[in-house]
PDB file of N, CA, C, O and CB in Angstrom:
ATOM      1  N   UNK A   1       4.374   9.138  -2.953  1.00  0.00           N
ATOM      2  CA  UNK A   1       4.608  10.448  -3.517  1.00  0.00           C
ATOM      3  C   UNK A   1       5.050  11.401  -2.398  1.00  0.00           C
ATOM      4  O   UNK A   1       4.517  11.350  -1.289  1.00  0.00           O
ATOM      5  CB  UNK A   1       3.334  10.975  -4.234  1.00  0.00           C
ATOM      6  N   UNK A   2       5.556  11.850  -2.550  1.00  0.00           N
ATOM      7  CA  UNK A   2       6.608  13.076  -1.991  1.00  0.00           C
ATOM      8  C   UNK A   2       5.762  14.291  -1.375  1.00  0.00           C
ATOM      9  O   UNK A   2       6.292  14.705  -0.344  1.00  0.00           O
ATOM     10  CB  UNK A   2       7.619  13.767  -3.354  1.00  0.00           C
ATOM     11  N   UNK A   3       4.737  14.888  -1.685  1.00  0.00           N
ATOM     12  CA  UNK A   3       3.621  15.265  -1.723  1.00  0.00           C
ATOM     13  C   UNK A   3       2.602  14.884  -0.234  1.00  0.00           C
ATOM     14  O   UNK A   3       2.131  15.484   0.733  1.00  0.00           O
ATOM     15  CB  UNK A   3       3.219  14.695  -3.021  1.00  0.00           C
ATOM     16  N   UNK A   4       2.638  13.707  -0.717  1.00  0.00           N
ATOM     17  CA  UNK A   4       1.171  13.061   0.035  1.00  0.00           C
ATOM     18  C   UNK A   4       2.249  13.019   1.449  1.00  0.00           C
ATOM     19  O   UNK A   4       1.823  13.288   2.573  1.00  0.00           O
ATOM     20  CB  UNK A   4       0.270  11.037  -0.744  1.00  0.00           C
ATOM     21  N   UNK A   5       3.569  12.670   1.203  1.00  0.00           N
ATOM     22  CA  UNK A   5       4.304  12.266   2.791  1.00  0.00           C
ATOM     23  C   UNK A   5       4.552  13.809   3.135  1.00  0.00           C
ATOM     24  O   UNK A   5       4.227  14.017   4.304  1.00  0.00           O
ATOM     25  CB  UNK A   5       6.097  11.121   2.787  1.00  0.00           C
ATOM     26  N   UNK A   6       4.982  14.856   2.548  1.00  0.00           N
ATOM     27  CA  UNK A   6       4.741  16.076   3.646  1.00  0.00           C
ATOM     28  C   UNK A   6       3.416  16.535   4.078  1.00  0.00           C
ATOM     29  O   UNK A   6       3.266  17.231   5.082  1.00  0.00           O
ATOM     30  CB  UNK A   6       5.308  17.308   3.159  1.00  0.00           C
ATOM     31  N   UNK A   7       2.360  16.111   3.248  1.00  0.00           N
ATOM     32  CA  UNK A   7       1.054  16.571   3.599  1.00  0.00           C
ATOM     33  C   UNK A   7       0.658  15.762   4.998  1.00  0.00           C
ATOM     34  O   UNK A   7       0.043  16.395   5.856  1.00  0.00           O
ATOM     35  CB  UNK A   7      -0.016  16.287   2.320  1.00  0.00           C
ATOM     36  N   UNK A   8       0.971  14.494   5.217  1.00  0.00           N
ATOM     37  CA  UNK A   8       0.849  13.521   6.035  1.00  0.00           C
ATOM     38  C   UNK A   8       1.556  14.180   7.125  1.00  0.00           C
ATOM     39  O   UNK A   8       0.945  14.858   7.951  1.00  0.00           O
ATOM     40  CB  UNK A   8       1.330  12.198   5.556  1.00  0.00           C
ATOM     41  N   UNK A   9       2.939  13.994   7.167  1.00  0.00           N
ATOM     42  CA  UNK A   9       3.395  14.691   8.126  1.00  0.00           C
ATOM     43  C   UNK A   9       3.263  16.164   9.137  1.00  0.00           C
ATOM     44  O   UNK A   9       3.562  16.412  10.305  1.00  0.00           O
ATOM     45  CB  UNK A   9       4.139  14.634   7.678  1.00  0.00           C
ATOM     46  N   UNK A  10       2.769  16.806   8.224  1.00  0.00           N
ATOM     47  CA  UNK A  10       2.754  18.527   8.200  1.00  0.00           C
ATOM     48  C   UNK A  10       1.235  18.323   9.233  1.00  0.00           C
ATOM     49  O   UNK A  10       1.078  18.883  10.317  1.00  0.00           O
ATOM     50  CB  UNK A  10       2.535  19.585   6.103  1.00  0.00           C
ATOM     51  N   UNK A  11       0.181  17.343   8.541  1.00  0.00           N
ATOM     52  CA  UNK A  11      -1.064  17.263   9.351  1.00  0.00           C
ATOM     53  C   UNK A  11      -1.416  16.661  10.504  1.00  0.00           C
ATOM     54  O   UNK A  11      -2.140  17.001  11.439  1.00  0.00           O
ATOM     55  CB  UNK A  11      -1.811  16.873   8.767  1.00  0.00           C
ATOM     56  N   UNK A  12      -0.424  15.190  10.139  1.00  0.00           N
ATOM     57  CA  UNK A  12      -0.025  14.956  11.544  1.00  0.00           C
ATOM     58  C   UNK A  12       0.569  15.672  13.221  1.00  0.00           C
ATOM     59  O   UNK A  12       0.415  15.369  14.404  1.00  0.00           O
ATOM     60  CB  UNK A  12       0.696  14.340  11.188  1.00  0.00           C
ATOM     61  N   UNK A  13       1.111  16.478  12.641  1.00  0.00           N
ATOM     62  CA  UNK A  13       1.879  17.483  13.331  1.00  0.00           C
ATOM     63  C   UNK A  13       1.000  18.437  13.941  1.00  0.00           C
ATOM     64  O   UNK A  13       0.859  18.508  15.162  1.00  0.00           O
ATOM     65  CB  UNK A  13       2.816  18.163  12.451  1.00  0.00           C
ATOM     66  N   UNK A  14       0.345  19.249  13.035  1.00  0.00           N
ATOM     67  CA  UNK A  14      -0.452  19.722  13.364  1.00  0.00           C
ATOM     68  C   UNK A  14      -1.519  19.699  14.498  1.00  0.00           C
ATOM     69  O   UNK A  14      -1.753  20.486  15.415  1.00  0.00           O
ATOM     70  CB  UNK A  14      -0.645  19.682  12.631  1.00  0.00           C
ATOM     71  N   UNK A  15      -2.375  17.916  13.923  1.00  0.00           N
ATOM     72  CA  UNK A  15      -3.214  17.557  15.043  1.00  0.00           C
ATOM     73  C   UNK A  15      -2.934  16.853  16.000  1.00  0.00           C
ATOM     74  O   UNK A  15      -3.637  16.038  16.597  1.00  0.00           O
ATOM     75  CB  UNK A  15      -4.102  17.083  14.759  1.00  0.00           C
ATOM     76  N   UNK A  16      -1.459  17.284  16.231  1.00  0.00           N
ATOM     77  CA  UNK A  16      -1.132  16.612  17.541  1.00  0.00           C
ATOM     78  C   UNK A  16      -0.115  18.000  18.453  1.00  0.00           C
ATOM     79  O   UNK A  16       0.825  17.934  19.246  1.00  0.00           O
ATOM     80  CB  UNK A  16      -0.077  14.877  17.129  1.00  0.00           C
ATOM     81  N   UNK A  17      -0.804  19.049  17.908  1.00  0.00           N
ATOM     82  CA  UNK A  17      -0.258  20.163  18.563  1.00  0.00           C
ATOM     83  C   UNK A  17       1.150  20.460  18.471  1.00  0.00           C
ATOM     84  O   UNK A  17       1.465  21.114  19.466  1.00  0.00           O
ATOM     85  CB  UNK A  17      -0.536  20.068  19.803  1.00  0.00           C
ATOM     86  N   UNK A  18       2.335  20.221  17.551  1.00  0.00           N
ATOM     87  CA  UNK A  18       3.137  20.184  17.775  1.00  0.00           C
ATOM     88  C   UNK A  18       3.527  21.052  16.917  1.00  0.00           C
ATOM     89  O   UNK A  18       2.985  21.329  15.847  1.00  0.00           O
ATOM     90  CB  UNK A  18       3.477  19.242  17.951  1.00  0.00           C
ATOM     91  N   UNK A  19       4.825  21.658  17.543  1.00  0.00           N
ATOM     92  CA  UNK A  19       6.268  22.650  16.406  1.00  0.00           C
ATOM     93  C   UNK A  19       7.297  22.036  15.765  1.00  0.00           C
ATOM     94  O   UNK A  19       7.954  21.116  16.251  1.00  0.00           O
ATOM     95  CB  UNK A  19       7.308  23.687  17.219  1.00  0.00           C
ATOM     96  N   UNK A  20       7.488  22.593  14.510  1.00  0.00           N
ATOM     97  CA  UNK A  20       8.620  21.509  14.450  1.00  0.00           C
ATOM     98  C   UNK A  20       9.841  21.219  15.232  1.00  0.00           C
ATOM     99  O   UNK A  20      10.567  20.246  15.027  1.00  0.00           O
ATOM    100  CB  UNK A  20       9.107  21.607  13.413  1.00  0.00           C
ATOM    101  N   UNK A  21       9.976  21.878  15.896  1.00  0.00           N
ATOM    102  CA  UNK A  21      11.398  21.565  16.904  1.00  0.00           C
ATOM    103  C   UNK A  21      10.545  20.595  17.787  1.00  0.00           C
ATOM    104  O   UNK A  21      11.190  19.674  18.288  1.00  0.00           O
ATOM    105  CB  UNK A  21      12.258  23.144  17.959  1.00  0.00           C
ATOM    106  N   UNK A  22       9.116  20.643  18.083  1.00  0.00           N
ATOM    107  CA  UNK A  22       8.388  19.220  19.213  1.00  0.00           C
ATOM    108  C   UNK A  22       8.760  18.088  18.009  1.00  0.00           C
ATOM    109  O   UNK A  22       9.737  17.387  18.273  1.00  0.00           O
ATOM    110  CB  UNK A  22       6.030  19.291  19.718  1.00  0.00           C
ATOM    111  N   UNK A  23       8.470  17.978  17.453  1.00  0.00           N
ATOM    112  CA  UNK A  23       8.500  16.827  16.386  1.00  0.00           C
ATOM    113  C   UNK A  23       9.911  16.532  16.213  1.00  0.00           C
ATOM    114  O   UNK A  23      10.036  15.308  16.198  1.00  0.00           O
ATOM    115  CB  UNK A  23       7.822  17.208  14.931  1.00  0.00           C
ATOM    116  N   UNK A  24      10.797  16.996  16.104  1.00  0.00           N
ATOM    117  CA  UNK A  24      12.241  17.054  15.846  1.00  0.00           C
ATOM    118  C   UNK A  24      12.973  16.658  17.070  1.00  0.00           C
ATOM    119  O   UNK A  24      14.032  16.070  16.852  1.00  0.00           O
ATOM    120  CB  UNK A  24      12.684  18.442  15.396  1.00  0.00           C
ATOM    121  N   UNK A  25      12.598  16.875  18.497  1.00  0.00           N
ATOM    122  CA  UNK A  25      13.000  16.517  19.657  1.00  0.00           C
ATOM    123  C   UNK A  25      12.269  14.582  19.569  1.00  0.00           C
ATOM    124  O   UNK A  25      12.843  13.496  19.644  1.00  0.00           O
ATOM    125  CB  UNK A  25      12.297  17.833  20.970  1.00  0.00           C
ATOM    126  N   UNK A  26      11.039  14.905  19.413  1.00  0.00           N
ATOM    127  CA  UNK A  26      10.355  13.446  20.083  1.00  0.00           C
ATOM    128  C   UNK A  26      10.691  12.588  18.847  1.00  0.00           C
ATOM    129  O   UNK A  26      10.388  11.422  19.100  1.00  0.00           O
ATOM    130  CB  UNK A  26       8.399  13.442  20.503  1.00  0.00           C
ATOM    131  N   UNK A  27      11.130  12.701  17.780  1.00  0.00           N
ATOM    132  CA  UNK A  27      11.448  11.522  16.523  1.00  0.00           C
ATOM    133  C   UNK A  27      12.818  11.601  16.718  1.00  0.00           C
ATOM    134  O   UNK A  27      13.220  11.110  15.663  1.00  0.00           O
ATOM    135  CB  UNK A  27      10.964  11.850  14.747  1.00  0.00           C
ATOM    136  N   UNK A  28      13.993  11.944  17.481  1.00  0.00           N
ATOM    137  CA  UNK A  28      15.192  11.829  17.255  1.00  0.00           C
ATOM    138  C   UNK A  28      16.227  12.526  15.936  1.00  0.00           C
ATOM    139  O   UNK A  28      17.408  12.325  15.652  1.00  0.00           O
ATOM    140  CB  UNK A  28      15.133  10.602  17.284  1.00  0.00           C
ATOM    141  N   UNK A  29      15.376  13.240  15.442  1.00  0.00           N
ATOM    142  CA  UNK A  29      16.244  14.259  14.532  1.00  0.00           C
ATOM    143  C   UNK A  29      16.408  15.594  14.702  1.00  0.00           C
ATOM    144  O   UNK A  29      15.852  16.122  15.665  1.00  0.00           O
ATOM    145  CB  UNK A  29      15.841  14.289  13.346  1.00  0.00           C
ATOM    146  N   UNK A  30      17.043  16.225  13.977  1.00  0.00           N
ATOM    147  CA  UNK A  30      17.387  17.700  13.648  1.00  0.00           C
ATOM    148  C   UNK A  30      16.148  18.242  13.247  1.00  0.00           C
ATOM    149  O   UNK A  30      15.385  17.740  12.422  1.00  0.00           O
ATOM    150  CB  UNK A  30      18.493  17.926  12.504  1.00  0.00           C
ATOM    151  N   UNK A  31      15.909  19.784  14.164  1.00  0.00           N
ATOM    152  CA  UNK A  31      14.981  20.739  13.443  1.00  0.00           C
ATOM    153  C   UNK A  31      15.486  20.852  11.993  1.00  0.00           C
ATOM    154  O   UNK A  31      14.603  21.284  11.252  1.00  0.00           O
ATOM    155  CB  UNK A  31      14.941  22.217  14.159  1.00  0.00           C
ATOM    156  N   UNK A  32      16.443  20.635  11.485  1.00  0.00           N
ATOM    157  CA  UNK A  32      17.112  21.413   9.859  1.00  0.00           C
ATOM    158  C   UNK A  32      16.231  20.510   9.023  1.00  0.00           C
ATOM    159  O   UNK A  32      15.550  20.942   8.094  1.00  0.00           O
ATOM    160  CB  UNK A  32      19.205  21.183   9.340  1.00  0.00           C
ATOM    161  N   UNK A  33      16.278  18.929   9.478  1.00  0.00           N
ATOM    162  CA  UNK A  33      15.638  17.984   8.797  1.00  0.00           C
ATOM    163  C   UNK A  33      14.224  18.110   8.807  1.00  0.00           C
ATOM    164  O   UNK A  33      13.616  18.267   7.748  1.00  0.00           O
ATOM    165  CB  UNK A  33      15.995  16.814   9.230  1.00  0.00           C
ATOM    166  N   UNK A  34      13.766  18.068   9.666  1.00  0.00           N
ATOM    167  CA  UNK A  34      11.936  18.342   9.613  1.00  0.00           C
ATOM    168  C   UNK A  34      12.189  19.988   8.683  1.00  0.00           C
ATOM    169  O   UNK A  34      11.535  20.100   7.646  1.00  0.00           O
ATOM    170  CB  UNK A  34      10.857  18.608  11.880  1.00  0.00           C
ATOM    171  N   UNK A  35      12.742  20.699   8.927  1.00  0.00           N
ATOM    172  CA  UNK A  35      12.361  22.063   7.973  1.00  0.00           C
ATOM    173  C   UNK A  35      12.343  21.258   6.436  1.00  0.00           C
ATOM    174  O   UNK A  35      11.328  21.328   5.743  1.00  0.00           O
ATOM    175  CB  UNK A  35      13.824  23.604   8.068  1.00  0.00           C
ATOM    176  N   UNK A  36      13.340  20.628   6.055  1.00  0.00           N
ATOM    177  CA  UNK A  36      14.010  20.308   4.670  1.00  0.00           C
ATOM    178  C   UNK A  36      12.916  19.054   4.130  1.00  0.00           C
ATOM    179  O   UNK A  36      12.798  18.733   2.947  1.00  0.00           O
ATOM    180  CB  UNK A  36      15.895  19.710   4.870  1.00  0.00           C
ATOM    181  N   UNK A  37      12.224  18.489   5.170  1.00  0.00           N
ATOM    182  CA  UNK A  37      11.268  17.922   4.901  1.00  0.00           C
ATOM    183  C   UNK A  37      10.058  18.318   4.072  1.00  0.00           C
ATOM    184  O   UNK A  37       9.649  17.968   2.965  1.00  0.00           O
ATOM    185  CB  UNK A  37      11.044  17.658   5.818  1.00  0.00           C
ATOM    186  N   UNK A  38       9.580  19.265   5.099  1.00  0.00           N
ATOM    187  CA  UNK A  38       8.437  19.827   5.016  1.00  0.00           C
ATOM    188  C   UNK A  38       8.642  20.737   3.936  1.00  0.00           C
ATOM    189  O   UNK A  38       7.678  20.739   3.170  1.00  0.00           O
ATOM    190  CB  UNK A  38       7.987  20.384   6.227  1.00  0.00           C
ATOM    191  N   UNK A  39       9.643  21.577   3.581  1.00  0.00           N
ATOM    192  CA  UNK A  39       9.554  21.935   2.441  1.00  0.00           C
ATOM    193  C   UNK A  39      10.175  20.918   1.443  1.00  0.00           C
ATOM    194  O   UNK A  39      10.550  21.485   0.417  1.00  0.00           O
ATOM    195  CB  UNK A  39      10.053  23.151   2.410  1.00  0.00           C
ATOM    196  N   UNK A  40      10.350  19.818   1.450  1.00  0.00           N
ATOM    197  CA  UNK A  40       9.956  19.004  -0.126  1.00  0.00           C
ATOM    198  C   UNK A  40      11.444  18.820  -0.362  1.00  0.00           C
ATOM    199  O   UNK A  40      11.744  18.279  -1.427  1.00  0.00           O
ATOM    200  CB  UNK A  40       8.984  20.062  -1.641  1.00  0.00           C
ATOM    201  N   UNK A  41      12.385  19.166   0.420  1.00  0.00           N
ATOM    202  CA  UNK A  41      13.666  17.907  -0.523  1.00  0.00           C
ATOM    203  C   UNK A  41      13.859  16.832  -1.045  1.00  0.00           C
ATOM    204  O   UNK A  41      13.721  15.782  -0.417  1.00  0.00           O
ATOM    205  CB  UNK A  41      14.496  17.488  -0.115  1.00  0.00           C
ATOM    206  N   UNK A  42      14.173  16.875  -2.148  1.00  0.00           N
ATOM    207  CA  UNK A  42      14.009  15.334  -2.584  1.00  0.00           C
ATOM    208  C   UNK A  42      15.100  14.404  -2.221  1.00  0.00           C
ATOM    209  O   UNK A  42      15.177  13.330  -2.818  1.00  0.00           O
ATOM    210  CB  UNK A  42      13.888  15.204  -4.096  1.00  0.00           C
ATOM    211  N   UNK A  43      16.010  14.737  -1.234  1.00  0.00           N
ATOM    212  CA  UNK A  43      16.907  13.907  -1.131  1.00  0.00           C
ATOM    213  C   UNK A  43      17.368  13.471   0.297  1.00  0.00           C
ATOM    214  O   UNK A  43      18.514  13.704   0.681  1.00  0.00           O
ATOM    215  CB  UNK A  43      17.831  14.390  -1.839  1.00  0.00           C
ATOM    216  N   UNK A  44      16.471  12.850   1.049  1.00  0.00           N
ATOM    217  CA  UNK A  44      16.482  12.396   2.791  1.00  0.00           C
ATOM    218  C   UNK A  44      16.943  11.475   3.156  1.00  0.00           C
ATOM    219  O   UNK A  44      17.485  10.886   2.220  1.00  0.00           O
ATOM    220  CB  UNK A  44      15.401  12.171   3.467  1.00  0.00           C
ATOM    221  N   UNK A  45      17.038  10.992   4.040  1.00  0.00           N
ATOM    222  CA  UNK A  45      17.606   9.910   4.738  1.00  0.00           C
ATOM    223  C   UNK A  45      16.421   9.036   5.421  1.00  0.00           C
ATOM    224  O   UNK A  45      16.056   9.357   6.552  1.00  0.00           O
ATOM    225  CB  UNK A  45      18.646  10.476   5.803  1.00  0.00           C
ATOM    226  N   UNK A  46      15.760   7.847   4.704  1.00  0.00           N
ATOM    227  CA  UNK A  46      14.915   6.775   4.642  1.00  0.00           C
ATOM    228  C   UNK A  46      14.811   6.788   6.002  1.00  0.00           C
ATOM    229  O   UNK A  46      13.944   7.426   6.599  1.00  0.00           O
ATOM    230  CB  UNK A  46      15.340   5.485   3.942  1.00  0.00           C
ATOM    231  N   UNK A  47      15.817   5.982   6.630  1.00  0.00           N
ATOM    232  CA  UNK A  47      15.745   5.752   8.103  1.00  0.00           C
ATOM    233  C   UNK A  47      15.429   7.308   9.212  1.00  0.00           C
ATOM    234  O   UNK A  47      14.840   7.051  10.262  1.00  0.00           O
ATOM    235  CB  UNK A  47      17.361   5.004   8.448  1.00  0.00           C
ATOM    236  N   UNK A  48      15.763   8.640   8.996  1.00  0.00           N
ATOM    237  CA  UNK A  48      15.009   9.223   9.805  1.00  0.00           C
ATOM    238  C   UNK A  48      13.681   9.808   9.101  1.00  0.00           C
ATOM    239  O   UNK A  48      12.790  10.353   9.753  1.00  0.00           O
ATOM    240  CB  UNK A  48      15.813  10.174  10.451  1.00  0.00           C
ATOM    241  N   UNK A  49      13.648   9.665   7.933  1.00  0.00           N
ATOM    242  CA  UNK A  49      11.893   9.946   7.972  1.00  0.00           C
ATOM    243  C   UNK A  49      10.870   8.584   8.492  1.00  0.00           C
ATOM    244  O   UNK A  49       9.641   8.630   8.468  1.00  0.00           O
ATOM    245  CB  UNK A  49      11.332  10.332   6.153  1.00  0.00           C
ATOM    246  N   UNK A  50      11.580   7.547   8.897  1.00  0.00           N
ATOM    247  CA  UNK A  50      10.994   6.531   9.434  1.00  0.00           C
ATOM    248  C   UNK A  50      11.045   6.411  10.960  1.00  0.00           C
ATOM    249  O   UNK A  50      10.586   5.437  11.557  1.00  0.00           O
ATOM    250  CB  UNK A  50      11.499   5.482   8.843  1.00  0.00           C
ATOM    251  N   UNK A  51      11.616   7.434  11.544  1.00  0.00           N
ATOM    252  CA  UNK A  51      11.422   7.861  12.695  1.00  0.00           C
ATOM    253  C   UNK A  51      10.793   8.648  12.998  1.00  0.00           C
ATOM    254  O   UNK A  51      10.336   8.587  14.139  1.00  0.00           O
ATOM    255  CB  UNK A  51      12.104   8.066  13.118  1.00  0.00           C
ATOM    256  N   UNK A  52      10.495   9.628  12.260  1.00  0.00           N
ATOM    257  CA  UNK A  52       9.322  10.429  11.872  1.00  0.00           C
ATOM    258  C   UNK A  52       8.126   9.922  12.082  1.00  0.00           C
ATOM    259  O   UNK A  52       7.528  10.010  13.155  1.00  0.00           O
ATOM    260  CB  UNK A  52       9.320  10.744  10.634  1.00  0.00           C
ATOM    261  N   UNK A  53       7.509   9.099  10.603  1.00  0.00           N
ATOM    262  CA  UNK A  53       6.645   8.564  10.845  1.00  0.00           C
ATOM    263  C   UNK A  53       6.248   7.455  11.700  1.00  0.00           C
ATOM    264  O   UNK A  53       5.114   6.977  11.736  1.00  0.00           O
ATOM    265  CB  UNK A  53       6.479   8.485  10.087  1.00  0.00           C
ATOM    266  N   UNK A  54       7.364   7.032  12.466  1.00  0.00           N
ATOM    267  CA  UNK A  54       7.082   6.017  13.674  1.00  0.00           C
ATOM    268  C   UNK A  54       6.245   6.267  14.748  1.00  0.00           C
ATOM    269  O   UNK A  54       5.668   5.444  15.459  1.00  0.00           O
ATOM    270  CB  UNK A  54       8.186   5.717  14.314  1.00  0.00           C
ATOM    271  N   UNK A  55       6.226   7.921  14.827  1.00  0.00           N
ATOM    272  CA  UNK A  55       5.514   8.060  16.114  1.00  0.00           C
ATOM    273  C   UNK A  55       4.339   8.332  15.788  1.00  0.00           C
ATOM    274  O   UNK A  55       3.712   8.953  16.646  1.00  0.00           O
ATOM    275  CB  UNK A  55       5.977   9.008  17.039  1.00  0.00           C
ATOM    276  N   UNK A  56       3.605   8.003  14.504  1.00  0.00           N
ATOM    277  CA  UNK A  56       2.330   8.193  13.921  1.00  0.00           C
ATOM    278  C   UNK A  56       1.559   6.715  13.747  1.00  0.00           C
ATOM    279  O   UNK A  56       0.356   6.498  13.607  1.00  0.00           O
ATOM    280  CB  UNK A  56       2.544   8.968  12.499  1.00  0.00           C
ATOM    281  N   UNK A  57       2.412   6.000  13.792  1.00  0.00           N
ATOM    282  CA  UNK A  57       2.464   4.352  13.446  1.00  0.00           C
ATOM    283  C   UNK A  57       2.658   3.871  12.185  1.00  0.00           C
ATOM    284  O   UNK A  57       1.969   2.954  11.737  1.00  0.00           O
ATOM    285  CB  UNK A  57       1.275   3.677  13.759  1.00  0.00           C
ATOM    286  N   UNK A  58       3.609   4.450  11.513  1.00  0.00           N
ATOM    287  CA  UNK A  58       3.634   4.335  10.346  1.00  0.00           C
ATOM    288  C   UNK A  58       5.252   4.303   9.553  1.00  0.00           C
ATOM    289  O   UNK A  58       6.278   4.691  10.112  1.00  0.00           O
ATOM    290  CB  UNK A  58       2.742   5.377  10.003  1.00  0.00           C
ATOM    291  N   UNK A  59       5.189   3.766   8.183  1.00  0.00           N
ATOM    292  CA  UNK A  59       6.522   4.134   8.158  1.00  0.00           C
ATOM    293  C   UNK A  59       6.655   3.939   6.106  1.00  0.00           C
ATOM    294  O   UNK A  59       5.893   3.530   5.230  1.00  0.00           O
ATOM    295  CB  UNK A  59       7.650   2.857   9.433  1.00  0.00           C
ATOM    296  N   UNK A  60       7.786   4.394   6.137  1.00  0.00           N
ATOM    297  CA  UNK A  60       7.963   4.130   4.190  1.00  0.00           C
ATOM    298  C   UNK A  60       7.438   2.424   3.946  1.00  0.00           C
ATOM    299  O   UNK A  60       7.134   1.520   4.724  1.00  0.00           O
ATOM    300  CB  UNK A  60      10.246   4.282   3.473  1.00  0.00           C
ATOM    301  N   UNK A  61       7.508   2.530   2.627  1.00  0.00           N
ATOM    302  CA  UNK A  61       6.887   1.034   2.084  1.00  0.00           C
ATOM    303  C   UNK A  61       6.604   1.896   0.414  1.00  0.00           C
ATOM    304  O   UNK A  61       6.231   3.036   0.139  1.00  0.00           O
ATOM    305  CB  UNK A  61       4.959   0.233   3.237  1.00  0.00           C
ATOM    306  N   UNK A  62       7.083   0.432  -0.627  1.00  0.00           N
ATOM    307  CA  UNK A  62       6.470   0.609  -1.951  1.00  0.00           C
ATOM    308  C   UNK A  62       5.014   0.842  -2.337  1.00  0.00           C
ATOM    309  O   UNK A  62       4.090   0.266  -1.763  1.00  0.00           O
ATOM    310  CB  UNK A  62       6.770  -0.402  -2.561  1.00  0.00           C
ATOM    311  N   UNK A  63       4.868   1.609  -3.218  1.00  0.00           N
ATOM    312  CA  UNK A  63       3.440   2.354  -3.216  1.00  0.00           C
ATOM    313  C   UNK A  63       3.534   2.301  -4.970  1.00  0.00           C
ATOM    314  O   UNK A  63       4.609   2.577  -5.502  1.00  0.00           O
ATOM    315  CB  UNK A  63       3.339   4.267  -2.269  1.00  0.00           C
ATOM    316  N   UNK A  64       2.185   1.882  -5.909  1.00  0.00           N
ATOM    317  CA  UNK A  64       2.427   1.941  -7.080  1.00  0.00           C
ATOM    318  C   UNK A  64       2.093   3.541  -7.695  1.00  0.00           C
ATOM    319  O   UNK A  64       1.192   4.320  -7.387  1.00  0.00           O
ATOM    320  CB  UNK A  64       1.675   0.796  -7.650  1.00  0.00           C
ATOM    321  N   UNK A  65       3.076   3.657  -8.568  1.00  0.00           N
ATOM    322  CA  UNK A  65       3.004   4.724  -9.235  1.00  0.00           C
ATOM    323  C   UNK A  65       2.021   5.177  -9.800  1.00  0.00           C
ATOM    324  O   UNK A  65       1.289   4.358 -10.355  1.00  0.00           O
ATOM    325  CB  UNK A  65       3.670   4.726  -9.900  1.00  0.00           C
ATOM    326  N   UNK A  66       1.746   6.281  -9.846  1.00  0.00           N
ATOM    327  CA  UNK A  66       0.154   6.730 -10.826  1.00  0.00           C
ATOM    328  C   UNK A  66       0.695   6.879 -11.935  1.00  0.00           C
ATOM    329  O   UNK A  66       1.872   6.983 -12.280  1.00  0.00           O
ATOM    330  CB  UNK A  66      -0.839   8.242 -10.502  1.00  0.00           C
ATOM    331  N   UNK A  67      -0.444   6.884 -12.576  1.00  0.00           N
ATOM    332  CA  UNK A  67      -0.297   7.311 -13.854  1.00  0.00           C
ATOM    333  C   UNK A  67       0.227   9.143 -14.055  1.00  0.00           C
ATOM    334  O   UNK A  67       0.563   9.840 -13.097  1.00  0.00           O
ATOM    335  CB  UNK A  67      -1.810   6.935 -14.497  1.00  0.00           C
ATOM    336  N   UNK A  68       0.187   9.560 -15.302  1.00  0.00           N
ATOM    337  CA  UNK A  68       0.373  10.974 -15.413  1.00  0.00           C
ATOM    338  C   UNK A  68      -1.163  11.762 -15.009  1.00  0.00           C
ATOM    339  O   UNK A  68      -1.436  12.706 -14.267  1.00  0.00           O
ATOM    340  CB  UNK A  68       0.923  11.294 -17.047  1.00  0.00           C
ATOM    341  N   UNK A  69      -1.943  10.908 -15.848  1.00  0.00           N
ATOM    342  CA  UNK A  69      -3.407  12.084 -15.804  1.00  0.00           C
ATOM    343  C   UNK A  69      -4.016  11.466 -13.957  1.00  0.00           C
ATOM    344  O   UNK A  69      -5.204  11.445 -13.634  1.00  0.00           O
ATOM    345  CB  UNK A  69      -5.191  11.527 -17.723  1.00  0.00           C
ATOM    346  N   UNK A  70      -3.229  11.175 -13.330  1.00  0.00           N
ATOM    347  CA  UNK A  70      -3.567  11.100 -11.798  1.00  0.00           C
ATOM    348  C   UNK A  70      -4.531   9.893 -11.175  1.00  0.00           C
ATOM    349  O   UNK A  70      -5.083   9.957 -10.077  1.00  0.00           O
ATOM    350  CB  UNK A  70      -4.288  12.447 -11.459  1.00  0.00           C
ATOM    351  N   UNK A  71      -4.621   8.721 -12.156  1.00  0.00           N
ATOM    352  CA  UNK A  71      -5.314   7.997 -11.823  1.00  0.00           C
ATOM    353  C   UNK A  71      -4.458   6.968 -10.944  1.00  0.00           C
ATOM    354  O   UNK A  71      -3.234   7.093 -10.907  1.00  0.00           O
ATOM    355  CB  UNK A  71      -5.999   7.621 -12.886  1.00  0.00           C
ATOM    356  N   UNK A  72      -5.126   5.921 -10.217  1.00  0.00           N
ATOM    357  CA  UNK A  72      -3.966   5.232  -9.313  1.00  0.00           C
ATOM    358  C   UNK A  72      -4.538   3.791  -9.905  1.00  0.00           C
ATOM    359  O   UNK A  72      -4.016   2.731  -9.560  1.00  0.00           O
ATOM    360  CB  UNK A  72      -3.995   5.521  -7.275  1.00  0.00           C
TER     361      UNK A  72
END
């Protein structure tokens, strides 16, 4: 969910002291992209939000859908 990966990111960030232009320098992308992130575009480029989350140890992968009333 779209959601849970800016919350992830945004906190990550956070507890590792960083701005988004630190995060945007050390993952190899554009400050425009971490902004467009973090506020919730739905339309990114797989491979740099996986540079993103690389430096967290982590990266995209299939995840099953919830239901509507939020159960998993």
């Amino acid at each position: 969910m779209l959601v849970n990966l800016i919350a992830f990111i945004k906190d990550q960030r956070r507890l590792n002291k960083m701005t988004q232009r630190d995060l945007a320098e050390k993952a190899g992308v554009g400050l425009h992209f971490i902004r467009d992130l973090e506020q919730g575009k739905k339309t990114l480029r797989m491979d740099k939000v996986n540079q993103i989350l690389a430096l967290f140890g982590k990266e995209l992968g299939p995840i099953d859908k919830q239901r509507e009333t939020g159960e998993e």
